[in-house]
C-alpha positions in Angstrom: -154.9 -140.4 -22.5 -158.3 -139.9 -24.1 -160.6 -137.2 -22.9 -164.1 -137.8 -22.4 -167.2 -135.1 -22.0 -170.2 -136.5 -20.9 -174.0 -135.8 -21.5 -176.7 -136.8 -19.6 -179.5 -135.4 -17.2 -179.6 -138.2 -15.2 -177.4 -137.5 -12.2 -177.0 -141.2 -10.8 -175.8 -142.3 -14.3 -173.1 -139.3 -14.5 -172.1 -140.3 -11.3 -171.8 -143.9 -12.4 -169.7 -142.6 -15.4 -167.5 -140.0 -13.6 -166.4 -142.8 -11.0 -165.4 -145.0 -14.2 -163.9 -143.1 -16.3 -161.9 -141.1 -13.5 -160.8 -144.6 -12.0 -156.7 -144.5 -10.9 -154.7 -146.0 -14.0 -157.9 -145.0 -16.5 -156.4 -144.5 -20.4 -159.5 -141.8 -20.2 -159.9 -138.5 -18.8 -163.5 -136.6 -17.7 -163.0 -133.2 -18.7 -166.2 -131.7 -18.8 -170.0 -132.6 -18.4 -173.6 -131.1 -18.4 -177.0 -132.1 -17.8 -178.4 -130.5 -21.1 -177.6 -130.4 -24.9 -177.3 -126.9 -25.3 -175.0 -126.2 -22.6 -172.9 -129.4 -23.3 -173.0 -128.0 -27.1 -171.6 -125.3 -25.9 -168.8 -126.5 -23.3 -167.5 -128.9 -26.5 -167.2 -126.5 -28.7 -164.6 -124.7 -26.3 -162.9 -128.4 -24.8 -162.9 -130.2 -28.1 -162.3 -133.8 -26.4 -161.8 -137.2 -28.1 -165.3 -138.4 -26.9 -168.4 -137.8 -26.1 -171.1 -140.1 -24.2 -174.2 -138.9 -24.2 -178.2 -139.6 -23.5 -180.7 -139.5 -26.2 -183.5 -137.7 -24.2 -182.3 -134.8 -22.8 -183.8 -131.3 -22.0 -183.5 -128.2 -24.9 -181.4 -130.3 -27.6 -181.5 -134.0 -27.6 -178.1 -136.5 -27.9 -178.7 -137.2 -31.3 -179.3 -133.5 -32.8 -176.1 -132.7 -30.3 -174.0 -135.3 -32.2 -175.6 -133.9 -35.6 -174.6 -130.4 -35.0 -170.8 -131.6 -33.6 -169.8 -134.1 -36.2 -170.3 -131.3 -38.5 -168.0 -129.0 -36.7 -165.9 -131.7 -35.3 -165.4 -134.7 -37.4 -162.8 -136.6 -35.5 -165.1 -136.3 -32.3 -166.1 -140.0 -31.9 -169.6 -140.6 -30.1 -171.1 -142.9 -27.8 -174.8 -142.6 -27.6 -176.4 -143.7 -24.6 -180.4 -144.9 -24.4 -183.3 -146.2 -22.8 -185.3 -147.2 -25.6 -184.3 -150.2 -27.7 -185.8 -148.9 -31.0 -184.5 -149.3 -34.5 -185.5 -145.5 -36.0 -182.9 -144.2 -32.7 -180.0 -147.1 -33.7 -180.8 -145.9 -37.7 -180.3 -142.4 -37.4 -177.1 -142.7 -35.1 -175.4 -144.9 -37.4 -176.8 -142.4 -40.5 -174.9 -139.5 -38.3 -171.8 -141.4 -37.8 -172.1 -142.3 -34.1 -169.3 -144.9 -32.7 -171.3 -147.1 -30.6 -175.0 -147.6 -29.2 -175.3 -148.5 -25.7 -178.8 -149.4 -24.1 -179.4 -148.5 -21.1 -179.7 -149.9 -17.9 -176.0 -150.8 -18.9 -173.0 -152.1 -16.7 -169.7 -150.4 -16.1 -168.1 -153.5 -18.0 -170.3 -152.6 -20.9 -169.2 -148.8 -20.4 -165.4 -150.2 -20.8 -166.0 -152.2 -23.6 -167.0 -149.5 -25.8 -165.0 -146.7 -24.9 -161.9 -149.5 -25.5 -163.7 -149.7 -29.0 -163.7 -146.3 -29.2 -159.7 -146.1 -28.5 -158.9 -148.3 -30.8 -160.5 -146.5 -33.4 -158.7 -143.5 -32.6 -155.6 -144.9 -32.8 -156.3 -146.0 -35.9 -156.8 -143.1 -37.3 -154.0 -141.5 -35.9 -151.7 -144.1 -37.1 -153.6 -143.4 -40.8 -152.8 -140.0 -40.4 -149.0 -141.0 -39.7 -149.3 -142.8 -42.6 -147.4 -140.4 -44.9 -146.7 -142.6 -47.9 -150.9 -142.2 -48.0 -150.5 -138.3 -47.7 -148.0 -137.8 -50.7 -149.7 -140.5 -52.8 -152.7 -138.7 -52.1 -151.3 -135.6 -53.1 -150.2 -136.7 -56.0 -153.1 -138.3 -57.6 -154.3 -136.7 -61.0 -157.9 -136.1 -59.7 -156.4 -134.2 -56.7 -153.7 -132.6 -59.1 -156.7 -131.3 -61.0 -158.6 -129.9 -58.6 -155.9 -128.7 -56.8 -155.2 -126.7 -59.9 -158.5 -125.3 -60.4 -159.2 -124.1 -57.4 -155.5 -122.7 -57.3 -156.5 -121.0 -60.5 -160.2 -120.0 -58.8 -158.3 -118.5 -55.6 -155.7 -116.4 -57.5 -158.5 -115.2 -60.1 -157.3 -117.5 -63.4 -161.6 -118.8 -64.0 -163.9 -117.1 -65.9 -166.9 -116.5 -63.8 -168.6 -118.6 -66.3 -166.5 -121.3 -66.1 -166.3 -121.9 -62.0 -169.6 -124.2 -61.7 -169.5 -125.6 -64.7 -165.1 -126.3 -64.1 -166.4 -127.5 -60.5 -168.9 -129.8 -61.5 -166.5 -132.0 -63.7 -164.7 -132.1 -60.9 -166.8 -133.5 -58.2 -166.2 -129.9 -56.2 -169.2 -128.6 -54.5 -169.5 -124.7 -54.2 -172.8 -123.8 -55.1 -174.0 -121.9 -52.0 -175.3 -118.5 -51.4 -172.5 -116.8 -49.4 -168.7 -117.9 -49.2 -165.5 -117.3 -47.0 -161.9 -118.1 -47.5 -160.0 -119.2 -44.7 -155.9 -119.1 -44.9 -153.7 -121.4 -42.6 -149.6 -121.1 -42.5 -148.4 -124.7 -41.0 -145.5 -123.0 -39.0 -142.9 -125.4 -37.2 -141.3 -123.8 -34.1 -138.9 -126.3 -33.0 -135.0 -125.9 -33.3 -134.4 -128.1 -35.3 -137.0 -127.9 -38.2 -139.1 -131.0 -38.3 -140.4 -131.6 -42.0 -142.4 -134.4 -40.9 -144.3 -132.8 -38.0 -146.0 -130.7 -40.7 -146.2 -133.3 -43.1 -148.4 -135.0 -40.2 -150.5 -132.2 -39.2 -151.5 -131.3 -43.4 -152.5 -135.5 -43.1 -155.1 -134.4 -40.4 -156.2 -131.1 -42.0 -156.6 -133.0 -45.4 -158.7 -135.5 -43.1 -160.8 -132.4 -41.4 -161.5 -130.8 -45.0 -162.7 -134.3 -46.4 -165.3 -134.7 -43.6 -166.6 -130.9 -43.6 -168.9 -130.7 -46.2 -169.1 -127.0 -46.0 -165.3 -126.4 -46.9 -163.3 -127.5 -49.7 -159.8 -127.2 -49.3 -156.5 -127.8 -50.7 -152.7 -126.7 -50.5 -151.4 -124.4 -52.4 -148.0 -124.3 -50.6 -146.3 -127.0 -48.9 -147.5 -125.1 -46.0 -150.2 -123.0 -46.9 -153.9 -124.4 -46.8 -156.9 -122.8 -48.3 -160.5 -123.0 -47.3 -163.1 -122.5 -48.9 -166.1 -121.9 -46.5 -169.9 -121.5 -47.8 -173.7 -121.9 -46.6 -176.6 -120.3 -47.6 -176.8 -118.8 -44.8 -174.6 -115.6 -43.9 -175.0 -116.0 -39.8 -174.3 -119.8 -40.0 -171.6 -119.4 -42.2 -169.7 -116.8 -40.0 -170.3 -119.4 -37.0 -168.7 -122.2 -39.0 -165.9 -120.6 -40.0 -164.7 -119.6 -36.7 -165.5 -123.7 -35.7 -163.3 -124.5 -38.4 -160.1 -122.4 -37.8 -160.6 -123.5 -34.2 -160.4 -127.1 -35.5 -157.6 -126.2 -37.5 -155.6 -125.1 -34.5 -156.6 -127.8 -32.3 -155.3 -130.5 -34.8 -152.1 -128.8 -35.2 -151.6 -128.2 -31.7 -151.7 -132.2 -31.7 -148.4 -132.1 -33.3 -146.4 -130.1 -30.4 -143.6 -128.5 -32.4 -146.2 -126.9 -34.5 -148.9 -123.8 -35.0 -151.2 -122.6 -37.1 -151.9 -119.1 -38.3 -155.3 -119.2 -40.0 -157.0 -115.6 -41.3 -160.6 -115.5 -42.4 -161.6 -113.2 -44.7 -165.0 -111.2 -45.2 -167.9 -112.8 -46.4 -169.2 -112.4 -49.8 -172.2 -113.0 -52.0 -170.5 -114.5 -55.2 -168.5 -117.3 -56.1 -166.7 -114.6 -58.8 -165.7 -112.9 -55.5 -163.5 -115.7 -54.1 -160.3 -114.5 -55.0 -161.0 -111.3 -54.2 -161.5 -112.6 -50.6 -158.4 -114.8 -51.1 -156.2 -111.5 -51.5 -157.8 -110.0 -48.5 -157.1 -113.1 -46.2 -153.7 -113.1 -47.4 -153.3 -109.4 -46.4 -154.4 -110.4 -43.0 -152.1 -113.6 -43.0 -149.5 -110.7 -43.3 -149.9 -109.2 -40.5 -149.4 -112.2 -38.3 -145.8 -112.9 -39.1 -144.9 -111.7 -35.6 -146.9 -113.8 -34.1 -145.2 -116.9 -32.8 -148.1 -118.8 -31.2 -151.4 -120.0 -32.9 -153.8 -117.4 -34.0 -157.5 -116.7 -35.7 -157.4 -113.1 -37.1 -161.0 -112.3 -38.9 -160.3 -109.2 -41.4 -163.6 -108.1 -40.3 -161.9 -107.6 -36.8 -159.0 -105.9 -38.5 -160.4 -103.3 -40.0 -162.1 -102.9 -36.9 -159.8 -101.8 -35.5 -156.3 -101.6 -37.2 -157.9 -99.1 -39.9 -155.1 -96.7 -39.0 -152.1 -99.7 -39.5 -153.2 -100.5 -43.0 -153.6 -97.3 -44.6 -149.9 -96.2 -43.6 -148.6 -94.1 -46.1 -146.8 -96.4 -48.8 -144.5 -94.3 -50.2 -142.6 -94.7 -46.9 -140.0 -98.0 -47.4 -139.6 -98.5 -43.8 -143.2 -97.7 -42.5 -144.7 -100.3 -44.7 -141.5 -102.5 -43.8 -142.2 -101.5 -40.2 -146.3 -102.7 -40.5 -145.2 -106.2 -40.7 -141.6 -107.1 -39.4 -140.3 -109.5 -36.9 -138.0 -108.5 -34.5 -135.4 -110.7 -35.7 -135.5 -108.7 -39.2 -133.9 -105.6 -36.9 -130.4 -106.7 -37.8 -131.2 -107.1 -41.5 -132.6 -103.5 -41.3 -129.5 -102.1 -39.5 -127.2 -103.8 -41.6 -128.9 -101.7 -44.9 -128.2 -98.9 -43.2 -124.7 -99.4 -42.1 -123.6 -100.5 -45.3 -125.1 -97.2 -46.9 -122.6 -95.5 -44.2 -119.9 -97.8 -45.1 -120.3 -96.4 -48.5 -120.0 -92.8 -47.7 -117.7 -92.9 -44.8 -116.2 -89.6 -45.6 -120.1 -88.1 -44.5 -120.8 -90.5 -42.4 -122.3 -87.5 -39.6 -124.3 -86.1 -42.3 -125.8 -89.2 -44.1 -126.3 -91.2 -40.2 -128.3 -87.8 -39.3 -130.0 -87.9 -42.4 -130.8 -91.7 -41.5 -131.9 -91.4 -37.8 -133.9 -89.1 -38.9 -135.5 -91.2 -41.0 -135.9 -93.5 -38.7 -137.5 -91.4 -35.8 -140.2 -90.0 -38.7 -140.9 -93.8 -39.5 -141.5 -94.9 -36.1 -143.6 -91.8 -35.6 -146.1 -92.3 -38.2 -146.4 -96.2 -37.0 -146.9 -95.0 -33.3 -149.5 -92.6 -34.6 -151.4 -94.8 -36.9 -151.6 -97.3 -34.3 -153.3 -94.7 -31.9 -150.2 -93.8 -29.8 -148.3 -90.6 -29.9 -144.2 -91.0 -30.3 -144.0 -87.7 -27.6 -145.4 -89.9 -25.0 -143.9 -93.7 -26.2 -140.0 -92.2 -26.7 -140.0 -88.4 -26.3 -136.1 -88.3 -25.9 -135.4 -89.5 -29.2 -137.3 -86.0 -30.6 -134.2 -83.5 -29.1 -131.5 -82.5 -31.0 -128.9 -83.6 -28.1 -130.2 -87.4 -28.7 -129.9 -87.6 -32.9 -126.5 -85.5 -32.1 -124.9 -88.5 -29.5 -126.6 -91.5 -32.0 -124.6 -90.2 -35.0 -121.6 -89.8 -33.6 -120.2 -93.3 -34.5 -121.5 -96.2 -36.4 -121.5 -98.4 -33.0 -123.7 -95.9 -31.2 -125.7 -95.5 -34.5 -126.5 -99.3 -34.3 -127.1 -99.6 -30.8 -129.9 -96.7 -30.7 -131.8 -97.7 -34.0 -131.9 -100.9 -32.7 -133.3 -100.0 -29.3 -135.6 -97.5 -31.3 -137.2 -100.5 -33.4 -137.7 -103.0 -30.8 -139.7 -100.3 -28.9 -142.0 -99.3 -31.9 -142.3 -103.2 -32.6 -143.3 -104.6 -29.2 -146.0 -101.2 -29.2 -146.9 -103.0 -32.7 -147.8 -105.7 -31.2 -149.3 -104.5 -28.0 -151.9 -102.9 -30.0 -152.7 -105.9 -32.6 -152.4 -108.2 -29.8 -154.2 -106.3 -27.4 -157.4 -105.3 -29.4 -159.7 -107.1 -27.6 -158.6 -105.8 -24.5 -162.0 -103.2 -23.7 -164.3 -106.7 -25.0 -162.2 -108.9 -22.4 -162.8 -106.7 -19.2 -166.8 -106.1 -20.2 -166.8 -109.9 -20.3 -164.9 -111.0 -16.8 -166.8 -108.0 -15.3 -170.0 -109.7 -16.4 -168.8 -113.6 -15.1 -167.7 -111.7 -12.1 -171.7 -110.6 -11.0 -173.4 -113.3 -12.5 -171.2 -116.8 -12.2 -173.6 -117.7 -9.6 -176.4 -118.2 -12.1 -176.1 -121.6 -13.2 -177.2 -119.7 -16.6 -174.0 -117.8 -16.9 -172.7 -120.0 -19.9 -170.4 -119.0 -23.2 -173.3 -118.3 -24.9 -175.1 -115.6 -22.2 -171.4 -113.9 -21.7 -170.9 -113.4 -25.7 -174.5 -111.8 -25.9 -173.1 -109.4 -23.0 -170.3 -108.3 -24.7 -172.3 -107.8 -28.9 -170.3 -111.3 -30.1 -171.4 -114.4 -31.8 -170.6 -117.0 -29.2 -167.5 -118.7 -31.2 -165.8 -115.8 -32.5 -166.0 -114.7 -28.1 -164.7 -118.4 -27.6 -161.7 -117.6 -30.2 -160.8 -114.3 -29.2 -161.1 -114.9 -25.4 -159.3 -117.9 -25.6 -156.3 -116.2 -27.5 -156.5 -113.3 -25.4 -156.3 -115.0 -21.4 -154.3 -118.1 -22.8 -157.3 -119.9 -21.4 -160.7 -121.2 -23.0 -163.7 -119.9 -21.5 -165.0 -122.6 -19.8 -161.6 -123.2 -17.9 -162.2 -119.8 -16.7 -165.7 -119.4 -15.5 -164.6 -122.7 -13.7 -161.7 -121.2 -12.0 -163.7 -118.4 -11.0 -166.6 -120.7 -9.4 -163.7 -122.6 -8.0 -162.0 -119.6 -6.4 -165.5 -118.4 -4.7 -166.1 -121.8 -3.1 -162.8 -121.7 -1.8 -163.6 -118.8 0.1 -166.9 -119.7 1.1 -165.0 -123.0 2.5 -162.8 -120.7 4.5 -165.5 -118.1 6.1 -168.7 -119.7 6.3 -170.0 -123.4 7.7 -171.8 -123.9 4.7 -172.8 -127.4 3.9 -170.9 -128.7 0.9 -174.2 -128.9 -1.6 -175.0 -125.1 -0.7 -171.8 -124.0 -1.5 -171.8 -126.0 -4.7 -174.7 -124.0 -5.8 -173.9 -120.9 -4.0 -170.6 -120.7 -6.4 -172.6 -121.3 -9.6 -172.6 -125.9 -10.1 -175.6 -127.3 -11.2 -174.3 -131.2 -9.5 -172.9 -131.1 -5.8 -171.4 -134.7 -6.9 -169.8 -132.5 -9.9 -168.4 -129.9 -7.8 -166.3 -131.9 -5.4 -164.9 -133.4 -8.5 -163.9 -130.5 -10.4 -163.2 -128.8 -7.1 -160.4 -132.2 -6.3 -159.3 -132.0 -10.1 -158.4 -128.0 -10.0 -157.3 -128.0 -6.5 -155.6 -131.9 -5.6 -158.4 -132.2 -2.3 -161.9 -132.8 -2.2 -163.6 -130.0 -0.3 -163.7 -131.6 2.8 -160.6 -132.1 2.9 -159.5 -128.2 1.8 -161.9 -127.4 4.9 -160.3 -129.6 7.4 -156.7 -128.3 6.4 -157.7 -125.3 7.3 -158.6 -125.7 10.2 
């Protein structure tokens, strides 16, 4: 299934194109459309579909500055551009901006077929290329990549002389010269059961694809499973925009590969190119922290020391504290086991040396609980009395059992409160949708300005945070008040449409059929 967004201010003609593409036994699949480029700028950022038809003339951002702007952010996008004037500069500069097909309008729905089957075909294409993993390794095995590869491994990790970086680059054929720069990190994680080498292997193929076609980032692996970015622009706004649109197409290509995710950290912007690795070791401290994670993820350091300032300055010269900042729960056992065998080894003190260890333990958890703003008196205040530490110690199976309870509490409050740091930015934003979905305004763009965010890092975050995109749920929220209006008021179908916050009546009954399974007519009469 291919899914299709569609662009055009013309409602007869996205009525037309919705019927098509929506037919019973379609290979496509309408999941979003607007009636202006901004907002359908906007709306694909968040949906990221296979392609896009869209007019030329539309009002605030035309189709052909829309596709500009998206091909740049999303390369694989593949674009049909749809127009009423049959005029070579239009057909010159869509072909310059790497548009799929040119359709004139008035045009017929066999014409409409035609090219989106051209349009398949080219996707599978280069899907089957990316599969192609004979081209990957040769690729990757080339002497100019093996160059490169090596400089900018030796750029990252701080081997080049400041001196040497342009003048290294230039031989190269590596473009960095810009005014500001960011590294991104992504860990290629595979979370099936039985590890599937390949999987990865197909999602680097479409990463090493994405980094060739973003002129903004150079990139390379430096692992098997590790790729770095580097981001720049000359300009410091733009470049912080970008970089959140290219984790998110990070994730979204690796998500096409199911038993696979992506953990990508971005580091803080900087001014030099003699600052890279600097920014590398600070993306790679971030990367640390999402070792728990087991789902794809953006973390921005700027976020994280935001608000985790208390998690990474834990006091170091605590073994288990800094061991604590990081772990997985499944490293519990490895952590007992230390322990136990330290017991094992002094079995004729084991009351004293276990005492001497649990406490050790409730200190460690402590300090973790309080640098992550939570207080160990109000998270596990039993394990603070002396009649607790007495009944852990009294034998190694109790030991085990209550560390192990201990550290899976202080972990999942880890995680609460690194997962959870959006959580006061979430609310602000779903109270705002809540009073103003009804304004066909309301849009990604309006809510991020609400709540002091750029509008993709608010697209990231709140899309990690509610498991849902945006979009999805300003939809489900318009959805959910036309619903009720369908059950308490008599309401024509068009007024309720607008009343819940749809530019397009026509629009409405088909989002409203696709979320719910009835048209809205027929959700009234079964309620009846």
């Amino acid at each position: 299934m291919y899914s299709v967004f569609i662009a055009d201010d013309e409602h007869i003609v996205l009525e037309g194109m919705r019927k098509k593409i929506s037919m019973e036994g379609s290979a496509f699949s309408l999941i979003g459309e607007a009636t202006d480029g901004e907002i359908a700028f906007s709306m694909i950022q968040e949906l990221k579909p296979d392609i896009l038809i869209t007019d030329i003339k539309m009002p605030f951002m035309d189709g052909l500055e829309l596709s500009r702007l998206l091909k740049k952010i999303q390369p694989w996008l593949k674009i049909i551009i749809l127009s009423g004037h049959d005029e070579f500069e239009y057909a010159k500069e869509a072909i310059s901006i790497g548009v799929e097909d040119y359709i004139l309008k008035p045009f017929t729905s066999e014409e409409l077929e035609k090219s989106l089957a051209k349009v398949a075909r080219a996707i599978d294409k280069e899907k089957q290329e990316e599969k192609d993993l004979t081209k990957l390794k040769a690729e990757l095995e080339s002497s100019a990549i093996l160059l490169k590869n090596k400089f900018l491994t030796d750029l990252v990790l701080g081997n080049v002389a400041t001196a040497e970086i342009f003048k290294t680059a230039k031989e190269l054929d590596i473009n960095l010269l810009a005014r500001y720069y960011k590294l991104a990190v992504s860990d290629v994680r595979n979370t099936s059961a039985s590890f599937d080498m390949s999987a990865i292997d197909e999602a680097k193929s479409a990463l090493l694809n994405l980094s060739h076609s973003s002129p903004l980032a150079t990139a390379f692996f430096i692992s098997p499973v590790r790729m770095v970015s580097i981001l720049k622009d000359n300009d410091k706004d733009e470049l912080e925009e970008y970089s959140y649109n290219f984790a998110e197409a990070v994730s979204h290509l690796v998500s096409l590969q199911k038993s696979c995710i992506v953990i990508t950290s971005l580091s803080s912007t900087v001014e030099h190119s003699s600052l890279i690795a600097e920014s590398y070791r600070e993306a790679l401290r971030v990367l640390e922290q999402s070792r728990f994670y087991n789902k794809s993820r953006i973390i921005s350091a700027d976020d994280v020391a935001a608000s985790c300032d208390g998690m990474l300055s834990l006091q170091e010269n605590d073994p288990l504290v800094e061991r604590l900042k990081y772990a997985q729960k499944e490293e519990i056992s490895s952590i007992i086991a230390q322990y136990l065998e330290m017991l094992n080894d002094n079995s004729e003190s084991f009351h004293v040396i276990a005492s001497y260890l649990f406490v050790d333990v409730v200190v460690a958890v402590s300090h973790l609980a309080e640098n992550l703003g939570g207080n160990i008196k109000e998270l596990m205040p039993e394990i603070l009395t002396h009649s607790f530490v007495e009944n852990a110690v009294q034998n190694p199976d109790v030991f085990e059992k209550e560390v192990r309870k201990i550290l899976e509490s202080i972990l999942a409050f880890r995680d609460s409160r690194i997962q959870g740091r959006y959580g006061d930015v979430i609310l602000k934003a779903k109270d705002y949708i809540q009073n103003n979905f009804k304004s066909q305004d309301t849009c990604l763009k309006s809510v991020a300005s609400a709540v002091n965010f750029s509008p993709n890092h608010f697209s990231t975050i709140f899309s990690q945070e509610c498991g849902m995109t945006f979009i999805e749920y300003l939809t489900n929220v318009r959805i959910e008040e036309a619903k009720k209006l369908l059950r308490t008021t008599d309401m024509k179908g068009a007024d309720i449409a607008y009343e819940s916050g749809f530019s397009d009546p026509h629009y409405f009954s088909f989002i409203f059929k696709k979320t719910t399974g009835l048209s809205p007519r027929d959700y009234k009469q079964q309620l009846s």
